[in-house]
C-alpha positions as CSV (number, residue, x, y, z in Angstrom):
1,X,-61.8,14.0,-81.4
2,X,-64.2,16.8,-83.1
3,X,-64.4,16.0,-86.7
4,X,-62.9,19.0,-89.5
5,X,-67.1,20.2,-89.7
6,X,-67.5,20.3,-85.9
7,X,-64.4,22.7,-85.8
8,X,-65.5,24.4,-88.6
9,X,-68.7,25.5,-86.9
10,X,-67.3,26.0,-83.3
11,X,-65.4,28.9,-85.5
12,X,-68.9,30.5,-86.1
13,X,-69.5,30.0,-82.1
14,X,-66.6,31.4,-81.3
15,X,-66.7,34.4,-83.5
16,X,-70.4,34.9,-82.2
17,X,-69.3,34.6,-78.5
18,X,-66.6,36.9,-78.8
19,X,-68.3,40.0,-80.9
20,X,-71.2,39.8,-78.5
21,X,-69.0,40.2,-75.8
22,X,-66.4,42.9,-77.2
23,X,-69.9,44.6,-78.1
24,X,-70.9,44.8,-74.3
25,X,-67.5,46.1,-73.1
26,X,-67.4,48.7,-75.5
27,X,-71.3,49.3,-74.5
28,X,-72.6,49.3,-78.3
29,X,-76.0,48.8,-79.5
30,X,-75.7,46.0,-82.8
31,X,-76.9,48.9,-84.6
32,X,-73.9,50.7,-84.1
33,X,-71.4,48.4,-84.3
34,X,-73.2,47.2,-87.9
35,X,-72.7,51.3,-88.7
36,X,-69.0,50.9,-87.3
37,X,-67.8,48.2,-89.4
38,X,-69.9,49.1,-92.2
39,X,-72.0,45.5,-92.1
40,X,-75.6,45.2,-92.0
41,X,-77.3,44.8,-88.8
42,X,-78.9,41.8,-89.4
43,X,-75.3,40.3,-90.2
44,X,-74.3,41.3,-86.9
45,X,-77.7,40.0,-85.5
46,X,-77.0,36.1,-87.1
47,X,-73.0,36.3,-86.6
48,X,-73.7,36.7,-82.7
49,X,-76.2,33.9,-83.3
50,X,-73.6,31.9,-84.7
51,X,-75.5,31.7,-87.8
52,X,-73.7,34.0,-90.2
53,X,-70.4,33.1,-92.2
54,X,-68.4,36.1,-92.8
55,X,-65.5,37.2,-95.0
56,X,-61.9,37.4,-93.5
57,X,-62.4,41.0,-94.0
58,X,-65.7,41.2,-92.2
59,X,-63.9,39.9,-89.2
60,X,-61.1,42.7,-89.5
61,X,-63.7,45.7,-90.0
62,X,-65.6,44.2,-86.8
63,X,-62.1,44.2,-84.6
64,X,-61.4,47.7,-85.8
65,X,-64.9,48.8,-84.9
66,X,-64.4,46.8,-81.7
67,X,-60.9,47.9,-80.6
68,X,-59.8,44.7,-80.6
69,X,-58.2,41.8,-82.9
70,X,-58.5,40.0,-85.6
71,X,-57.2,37.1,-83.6
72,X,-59.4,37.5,-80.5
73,X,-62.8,37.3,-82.3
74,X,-61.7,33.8,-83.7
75,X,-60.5,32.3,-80.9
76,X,-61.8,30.1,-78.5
77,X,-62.5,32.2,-75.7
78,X,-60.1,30.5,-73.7
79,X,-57.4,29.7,-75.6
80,X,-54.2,32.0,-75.8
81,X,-53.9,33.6,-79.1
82,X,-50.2,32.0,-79.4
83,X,-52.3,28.7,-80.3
84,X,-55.0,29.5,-82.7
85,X,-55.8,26.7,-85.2
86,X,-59.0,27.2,-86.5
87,X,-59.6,26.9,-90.3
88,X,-60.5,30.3,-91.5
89,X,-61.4,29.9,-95.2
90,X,-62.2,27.0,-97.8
91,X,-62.0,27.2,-101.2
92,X,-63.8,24.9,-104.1
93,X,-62.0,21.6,-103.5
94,X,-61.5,19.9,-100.5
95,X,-58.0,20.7,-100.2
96,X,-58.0,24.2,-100.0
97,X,-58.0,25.7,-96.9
98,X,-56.5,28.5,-94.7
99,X,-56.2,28.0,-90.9
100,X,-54.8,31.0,-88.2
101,X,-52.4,28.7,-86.3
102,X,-52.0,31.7,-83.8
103,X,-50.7,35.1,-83.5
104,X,-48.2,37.2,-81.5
105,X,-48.1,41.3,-80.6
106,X,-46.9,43.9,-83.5
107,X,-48.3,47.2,-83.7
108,X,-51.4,45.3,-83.6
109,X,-50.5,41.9,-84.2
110,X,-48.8,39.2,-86.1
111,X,-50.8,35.9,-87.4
112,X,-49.3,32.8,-88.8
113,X,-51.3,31.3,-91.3
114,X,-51.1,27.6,-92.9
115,X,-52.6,27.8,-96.8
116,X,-53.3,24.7,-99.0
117,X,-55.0,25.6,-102.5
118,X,-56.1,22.7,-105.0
119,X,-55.1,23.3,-108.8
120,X,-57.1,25.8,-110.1
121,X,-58.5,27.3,-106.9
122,X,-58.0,31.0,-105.8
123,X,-58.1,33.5,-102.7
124,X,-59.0,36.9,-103.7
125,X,-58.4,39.1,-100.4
126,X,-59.9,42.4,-99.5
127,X,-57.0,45.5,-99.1
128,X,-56.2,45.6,-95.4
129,X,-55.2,49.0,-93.9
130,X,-52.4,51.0,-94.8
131,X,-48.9,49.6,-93.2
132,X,-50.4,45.7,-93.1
133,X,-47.5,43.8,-94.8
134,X,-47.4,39.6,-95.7
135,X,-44.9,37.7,-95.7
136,X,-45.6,34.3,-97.6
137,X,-43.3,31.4,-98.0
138,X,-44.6,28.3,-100.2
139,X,-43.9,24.9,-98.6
140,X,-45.2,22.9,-101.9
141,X,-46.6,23.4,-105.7
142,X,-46.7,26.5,-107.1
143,X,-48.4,29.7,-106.1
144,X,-49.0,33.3,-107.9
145,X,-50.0,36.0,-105.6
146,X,-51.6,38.8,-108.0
147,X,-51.1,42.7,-107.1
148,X,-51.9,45.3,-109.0
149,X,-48.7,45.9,-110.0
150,X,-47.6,43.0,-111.2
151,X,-48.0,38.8,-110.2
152,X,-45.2,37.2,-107.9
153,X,-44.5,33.6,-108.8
154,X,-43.7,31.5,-106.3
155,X,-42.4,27.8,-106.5
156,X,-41.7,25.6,-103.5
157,X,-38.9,27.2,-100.9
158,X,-39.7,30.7,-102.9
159,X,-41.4,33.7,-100.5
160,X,-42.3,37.2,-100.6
161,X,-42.8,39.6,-98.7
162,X,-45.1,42.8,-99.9
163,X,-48.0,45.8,-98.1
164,X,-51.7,44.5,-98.1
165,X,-53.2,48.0,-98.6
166,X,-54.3,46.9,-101.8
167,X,-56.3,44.1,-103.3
168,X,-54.6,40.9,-104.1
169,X,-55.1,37.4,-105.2
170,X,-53.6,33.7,-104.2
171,X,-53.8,31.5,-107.1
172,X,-52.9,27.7,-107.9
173,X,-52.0,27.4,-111.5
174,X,-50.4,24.6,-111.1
175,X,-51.0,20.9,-111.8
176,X,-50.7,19.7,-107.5
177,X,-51.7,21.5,-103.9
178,X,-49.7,24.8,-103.5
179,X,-49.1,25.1,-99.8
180,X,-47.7,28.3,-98.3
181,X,-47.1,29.9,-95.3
182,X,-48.5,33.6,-94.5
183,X,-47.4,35.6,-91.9
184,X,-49.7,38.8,-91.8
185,X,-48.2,41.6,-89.9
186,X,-50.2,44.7,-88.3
């Protein structure tokens, strides 16, 4: 059994792997792929190394730039992108963390997403591309998901469902763990 830190890195590994290799189909220098997704080249250099830890966003601009997914730079490379489960983000305390259980086809695709933030801990995301959409559904505690125009306030069994295009927050205010579900459709 690999311990939460050995799967935590093999995320790294795997994102590495899979950019080097979507890199060589699509017969780009790192140069140009670093110009494509609008990272620096020595990012792409140490996240092909393994070495480099890059936002969620990161990861989107280098599918884009790759023609590929979100989905399939995180995966193992031989698991099916049904079955994911790799943690994705942690936040300050231990009990915050996002993992991408898996995803399914849309007009790009569809990832399930298990969230647990600790009191006081917060996600702020980058805006995705225009017609991404979440749907979130919060399984325990309290969560407020801040837009632009205006915070949603969920409370256990609550959800939401509202376009990524610009940025937002997730935000425990609360005094336990608010875990949610998010469903990120493309």
């Amino acid at each position: 059994m690999h311990t939460q830190i050995e799967r935590e890195w093999a995320v790294l590994r795997h994102v590495g792997e899979n950019v080097r290799a979507a890199r060589a189909r699509a017969a780009m220098s790192q140069a140009a792929l670093a110009e494509a997704s609008g990272l620096s080249r020595r990012t792409v250099i140490n996240l092909e190394a393994g070495e480099a830890n890059v936002s969620l966003s990161a990861v989107d601009r280098l599918a884009e730039a790759l023609g590929t997914t979100f989905s399939r730079l995180v995966a193992e490379p031989s698991s099916p992108s049904t079955r994911i489960d790799e943690v994705m983000w942690r936040g300050a305390g231990p009990a915050s963390i996002a993992v991408l259980c898996g995803a399914a086809p849309a007009t790009v695709e569809a990832q399930l997403w298990t969230w647990a933030l600790e009191p006081g801990d917060r996600y702020d995301a980058e805006p995705d591309p225009a017609g991404w959409h979440e749907m979130v559904l919060v399984t325990g505690g309290r969560l407020i998901i801040r837009r632009a125009d205006g915070d949603i306030a969920l409370e256990a069994g609550g959800h939401a469902t509202y376009p990524t295009d610009a940025s937002y927050s997730y935000i425990n205010d609360g005094d336990g763990v608010a875990e949610f579900v998010r469903l990120v459709i493309s």
